[in-house]
MARDO-979326 format. One record per residue: x, y, z of N, C-alpha, C, O, CB in turn; residue in one letter; residue number from 0. Coordinates in nm, 3 decimals. Last residue first. Glycine has a CB too. Layout:
[[X, Y, Z], [X, Y, Z], [X, Y, Z], [X, Y, Z], [X, Y, Z], 'A', NUM]
...
# end
This chain:
[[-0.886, 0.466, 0.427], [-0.933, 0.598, 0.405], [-0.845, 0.706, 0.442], [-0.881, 0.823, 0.426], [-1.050, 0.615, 0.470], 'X', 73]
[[-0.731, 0.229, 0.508], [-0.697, 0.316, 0.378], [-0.809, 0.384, 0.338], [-0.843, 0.372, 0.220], [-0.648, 0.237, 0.256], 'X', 72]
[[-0.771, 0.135, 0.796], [-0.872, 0.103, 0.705], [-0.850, 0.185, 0.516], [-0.938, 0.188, 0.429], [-1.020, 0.164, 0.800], 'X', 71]
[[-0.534, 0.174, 0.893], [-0.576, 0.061, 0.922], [-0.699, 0.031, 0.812], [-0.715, -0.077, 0.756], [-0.610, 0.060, 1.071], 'X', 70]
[[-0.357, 0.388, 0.821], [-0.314, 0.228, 0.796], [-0.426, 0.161, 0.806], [-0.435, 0.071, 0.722], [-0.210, 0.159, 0.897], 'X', 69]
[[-0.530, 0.638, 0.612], [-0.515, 0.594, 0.732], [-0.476, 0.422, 0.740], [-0.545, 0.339, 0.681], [-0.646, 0.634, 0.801], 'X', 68]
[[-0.346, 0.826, 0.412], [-0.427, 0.791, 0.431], [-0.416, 0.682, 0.553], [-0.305, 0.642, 0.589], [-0.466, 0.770, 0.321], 'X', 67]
[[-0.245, 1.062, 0.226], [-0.207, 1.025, 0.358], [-0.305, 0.960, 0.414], [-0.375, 1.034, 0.484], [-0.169, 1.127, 0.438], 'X', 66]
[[-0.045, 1.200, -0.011], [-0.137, 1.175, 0.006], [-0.159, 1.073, 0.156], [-0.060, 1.005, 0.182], [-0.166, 1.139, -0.117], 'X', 65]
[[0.128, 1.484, -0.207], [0.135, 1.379, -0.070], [0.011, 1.366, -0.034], [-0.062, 1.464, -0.018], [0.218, 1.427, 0.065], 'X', 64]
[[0.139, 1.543, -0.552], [0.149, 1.571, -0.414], [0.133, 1.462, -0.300], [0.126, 1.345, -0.336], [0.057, 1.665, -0.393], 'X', 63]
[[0.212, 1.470, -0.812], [0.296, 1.614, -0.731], [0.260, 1.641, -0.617], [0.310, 1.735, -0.556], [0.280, 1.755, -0.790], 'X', 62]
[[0.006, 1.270, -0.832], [0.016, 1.392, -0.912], [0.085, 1.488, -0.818], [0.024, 1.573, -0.754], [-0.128, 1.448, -0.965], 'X', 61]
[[0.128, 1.133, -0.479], [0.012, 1.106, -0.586], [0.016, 1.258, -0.700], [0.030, 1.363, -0.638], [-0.170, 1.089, -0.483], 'X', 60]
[[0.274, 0.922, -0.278], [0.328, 1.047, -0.380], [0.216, 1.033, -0.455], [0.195, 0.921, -0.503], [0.483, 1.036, -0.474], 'X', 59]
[[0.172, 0.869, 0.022], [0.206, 0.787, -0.128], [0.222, 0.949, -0.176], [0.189, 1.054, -0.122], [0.052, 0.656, -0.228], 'X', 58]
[[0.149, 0.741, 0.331], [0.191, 0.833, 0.335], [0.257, 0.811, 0.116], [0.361, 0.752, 0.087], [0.295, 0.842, 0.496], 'X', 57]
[[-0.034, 0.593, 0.611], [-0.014, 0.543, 0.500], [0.032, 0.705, 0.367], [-0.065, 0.767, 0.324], [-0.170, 0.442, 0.477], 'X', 56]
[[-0.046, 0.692, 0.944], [-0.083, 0.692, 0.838], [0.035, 0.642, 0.715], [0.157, 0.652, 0.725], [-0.137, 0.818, 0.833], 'X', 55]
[[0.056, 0.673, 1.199], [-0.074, 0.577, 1.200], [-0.106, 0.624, 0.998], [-0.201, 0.569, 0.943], [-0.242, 0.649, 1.363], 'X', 54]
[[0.333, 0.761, 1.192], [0.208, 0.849, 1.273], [0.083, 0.773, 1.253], [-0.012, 0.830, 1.305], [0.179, 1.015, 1.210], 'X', 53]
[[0.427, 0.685, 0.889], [0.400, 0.783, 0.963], [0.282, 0.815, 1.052], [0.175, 0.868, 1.021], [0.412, 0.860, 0.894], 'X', 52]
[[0.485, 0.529, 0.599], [0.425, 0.496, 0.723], [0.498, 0.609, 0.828], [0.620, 0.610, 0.840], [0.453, 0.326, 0.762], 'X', 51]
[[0.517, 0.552, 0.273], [0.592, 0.504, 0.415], [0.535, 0.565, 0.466], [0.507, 0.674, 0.416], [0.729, 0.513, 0.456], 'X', 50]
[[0.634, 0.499, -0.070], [0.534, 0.461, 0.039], [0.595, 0.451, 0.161], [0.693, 0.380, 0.183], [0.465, 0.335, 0.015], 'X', 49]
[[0.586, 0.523, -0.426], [0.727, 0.567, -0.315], [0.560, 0.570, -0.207], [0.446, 0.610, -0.232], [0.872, 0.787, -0.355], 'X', 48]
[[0.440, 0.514, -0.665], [0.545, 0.394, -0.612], [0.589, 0.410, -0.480], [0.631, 0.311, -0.419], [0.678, 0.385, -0.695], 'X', 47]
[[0.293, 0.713, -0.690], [0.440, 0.661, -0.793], [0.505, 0.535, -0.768], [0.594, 0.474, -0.828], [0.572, 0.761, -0.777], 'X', 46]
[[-0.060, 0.729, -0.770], [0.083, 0.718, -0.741], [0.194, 0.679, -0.828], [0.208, 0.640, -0.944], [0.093, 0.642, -0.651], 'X', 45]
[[-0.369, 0.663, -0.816], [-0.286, 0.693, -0.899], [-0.170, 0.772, -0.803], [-0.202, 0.885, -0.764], [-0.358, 0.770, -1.017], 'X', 44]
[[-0.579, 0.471, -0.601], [-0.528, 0.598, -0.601], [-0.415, 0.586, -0.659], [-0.332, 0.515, -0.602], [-0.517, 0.659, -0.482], 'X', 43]
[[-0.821, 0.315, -0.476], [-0.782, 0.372, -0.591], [-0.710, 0.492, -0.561], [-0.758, 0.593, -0.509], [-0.889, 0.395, -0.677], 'X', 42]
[[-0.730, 0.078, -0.214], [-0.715, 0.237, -0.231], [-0.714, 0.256, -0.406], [-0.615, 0.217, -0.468], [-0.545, 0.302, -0.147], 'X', 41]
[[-0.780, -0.194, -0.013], [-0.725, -0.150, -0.105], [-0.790, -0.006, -0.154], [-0.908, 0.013, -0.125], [-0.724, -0.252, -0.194], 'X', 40]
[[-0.680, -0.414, 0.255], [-0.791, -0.323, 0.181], [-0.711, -0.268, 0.099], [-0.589, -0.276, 0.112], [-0.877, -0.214, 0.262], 'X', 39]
[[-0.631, -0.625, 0.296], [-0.696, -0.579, 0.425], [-0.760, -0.498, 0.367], [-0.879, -0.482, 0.392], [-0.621, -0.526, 0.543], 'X', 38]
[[-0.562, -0.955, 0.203], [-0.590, -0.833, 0.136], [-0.663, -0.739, 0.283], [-0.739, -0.796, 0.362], [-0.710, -0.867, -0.018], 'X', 37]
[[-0.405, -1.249, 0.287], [-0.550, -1.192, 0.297], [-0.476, -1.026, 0.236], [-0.356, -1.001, 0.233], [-0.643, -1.202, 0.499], 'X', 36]
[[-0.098, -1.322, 0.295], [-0.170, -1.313, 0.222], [-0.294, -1.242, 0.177], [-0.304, -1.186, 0.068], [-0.173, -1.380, 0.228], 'X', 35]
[[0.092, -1.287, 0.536], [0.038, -1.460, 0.497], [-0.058, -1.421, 0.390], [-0.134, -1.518, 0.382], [-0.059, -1.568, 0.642], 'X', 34]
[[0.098, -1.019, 0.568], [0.202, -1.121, 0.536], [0.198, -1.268, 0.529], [0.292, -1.346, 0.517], [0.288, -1.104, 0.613], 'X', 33]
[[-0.212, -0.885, 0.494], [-0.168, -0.928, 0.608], [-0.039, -1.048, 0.529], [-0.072, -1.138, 0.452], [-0.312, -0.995, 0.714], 'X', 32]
[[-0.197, -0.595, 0.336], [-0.208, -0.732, 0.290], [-0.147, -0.772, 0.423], [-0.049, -0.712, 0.468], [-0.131, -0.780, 0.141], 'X', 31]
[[-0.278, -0.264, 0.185], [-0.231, -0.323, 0.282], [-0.303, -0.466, 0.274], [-0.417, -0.482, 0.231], [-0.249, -0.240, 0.406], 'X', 30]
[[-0.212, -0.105, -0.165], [-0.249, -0.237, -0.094], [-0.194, -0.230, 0.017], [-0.075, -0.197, 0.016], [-0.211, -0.363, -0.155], 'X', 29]
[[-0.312, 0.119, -0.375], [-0.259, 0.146, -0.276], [-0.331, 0.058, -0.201], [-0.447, 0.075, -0.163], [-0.252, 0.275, -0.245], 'X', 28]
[[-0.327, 0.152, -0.766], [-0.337, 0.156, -0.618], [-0.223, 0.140, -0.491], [-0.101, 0.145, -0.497], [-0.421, 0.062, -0.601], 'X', 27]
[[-0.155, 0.241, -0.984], [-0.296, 0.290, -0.956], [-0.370, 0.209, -0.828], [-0.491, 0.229, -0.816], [-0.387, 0.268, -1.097], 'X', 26]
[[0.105, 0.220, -0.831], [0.104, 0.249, -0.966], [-0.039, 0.317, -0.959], [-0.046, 0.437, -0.932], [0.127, 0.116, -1.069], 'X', 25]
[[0.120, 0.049, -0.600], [0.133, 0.024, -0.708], [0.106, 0.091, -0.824], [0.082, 0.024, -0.925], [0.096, -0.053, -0.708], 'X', 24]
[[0.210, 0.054, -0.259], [0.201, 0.110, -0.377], [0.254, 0.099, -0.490], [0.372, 0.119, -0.519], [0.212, 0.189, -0.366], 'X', 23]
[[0.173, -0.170, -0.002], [0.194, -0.129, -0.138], [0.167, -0.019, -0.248], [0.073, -0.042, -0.325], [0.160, -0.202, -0.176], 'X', 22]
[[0.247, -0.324, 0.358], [0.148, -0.194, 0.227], [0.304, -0.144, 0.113], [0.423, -0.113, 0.121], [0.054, 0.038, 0.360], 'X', 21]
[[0.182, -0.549, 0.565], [0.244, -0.519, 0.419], [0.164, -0.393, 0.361], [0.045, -0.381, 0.330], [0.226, -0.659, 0.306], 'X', 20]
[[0.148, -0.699, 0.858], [0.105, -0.662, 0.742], [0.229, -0.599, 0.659], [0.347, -0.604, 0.692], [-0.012, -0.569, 0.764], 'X', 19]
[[0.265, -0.750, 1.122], [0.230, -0.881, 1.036], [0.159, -0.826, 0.881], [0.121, -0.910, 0.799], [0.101, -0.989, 1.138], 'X', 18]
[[0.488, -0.494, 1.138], [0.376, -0.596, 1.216], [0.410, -0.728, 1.128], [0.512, -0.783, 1.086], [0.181, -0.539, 1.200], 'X', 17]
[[0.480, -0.335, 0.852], [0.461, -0.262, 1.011], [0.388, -0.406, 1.038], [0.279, -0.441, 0.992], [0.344, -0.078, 1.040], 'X', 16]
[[0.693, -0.256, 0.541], [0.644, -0.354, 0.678], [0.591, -0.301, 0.810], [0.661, -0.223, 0.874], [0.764, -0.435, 0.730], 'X', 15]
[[0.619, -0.218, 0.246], [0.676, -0.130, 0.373], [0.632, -0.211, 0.453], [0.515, -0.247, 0.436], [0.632, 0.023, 0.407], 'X', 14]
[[0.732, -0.267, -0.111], [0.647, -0.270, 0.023], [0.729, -0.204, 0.162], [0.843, -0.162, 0.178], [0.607, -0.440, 0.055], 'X', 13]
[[0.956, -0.043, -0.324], [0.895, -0.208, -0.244], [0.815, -0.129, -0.168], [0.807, -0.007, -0.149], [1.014, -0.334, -0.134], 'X', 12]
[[0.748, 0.039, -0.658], [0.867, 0.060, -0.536], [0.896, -0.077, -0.455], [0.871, -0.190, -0.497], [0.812, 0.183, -0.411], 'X', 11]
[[0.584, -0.080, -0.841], [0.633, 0.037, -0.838], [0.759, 0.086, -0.802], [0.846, 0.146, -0.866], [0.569, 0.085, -0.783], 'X', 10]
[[0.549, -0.361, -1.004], [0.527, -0.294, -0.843], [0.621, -0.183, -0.892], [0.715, -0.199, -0.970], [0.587, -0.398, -0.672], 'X', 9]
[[0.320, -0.480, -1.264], [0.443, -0.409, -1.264], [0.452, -0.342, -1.071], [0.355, -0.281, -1.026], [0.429, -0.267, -1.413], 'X', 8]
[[0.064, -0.741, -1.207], [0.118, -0.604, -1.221], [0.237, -0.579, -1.176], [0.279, -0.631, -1.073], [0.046, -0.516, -1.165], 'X', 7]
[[-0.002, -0.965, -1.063], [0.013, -0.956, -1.178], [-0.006, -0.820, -1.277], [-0.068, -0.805, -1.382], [-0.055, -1.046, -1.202], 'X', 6]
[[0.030, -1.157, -0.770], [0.064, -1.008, -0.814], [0.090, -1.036, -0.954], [0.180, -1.114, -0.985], [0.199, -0.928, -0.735], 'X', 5]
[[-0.086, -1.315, -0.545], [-0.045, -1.355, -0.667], [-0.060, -1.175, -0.737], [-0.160, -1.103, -0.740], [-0.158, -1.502, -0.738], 'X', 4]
[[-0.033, -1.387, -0.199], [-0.074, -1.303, -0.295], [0.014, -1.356, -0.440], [0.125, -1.409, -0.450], [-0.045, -1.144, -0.241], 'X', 3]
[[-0.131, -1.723, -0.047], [-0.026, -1.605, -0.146], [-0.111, -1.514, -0.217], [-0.218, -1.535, -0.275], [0.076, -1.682, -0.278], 'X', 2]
[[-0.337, -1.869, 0.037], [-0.321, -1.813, 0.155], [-0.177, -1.694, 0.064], [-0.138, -1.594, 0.124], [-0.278, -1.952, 0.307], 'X', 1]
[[-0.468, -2.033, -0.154], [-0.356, -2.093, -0.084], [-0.285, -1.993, 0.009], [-0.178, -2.028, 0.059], [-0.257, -2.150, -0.185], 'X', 0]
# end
């Protein structure tokens, strides 16, 4: 039906750029177009805390900063 259905604890909030959404949750890291679809998703153990810099996707991971790219989360 075009919703994300979230059935995990969210960390922090989301961060907006556009028509998408990115998340950090705990053991990953979601960008989601704001009507729903999933763009991609990141194993990666974080805290929660997320923001957007310079074309990158920017998460607190074990004591350090991790920075991965918006569009495809490599």
């Amino acid at each position: 039906d075009g919703r994300i259905k979230w059935q995990s604890r969210s960390m922090g909030d989301p961060v907006r750029r556009g028509d998408r959404l990115f998340l950090a949750a705990g053991d990953f890291v979601f960008c989601a177009m704001s009507d729903g679809p999933v763009v991609w998703k990141k194993a990666l153990v974080n805290d929660g805390s997320i923001e957007l810099k310079d074309g990158k996707v920017i998460v607190r991971s074990k004591g350090s900063y991790v920075a991965l790219d918006e569009s495809s989360g490599e």
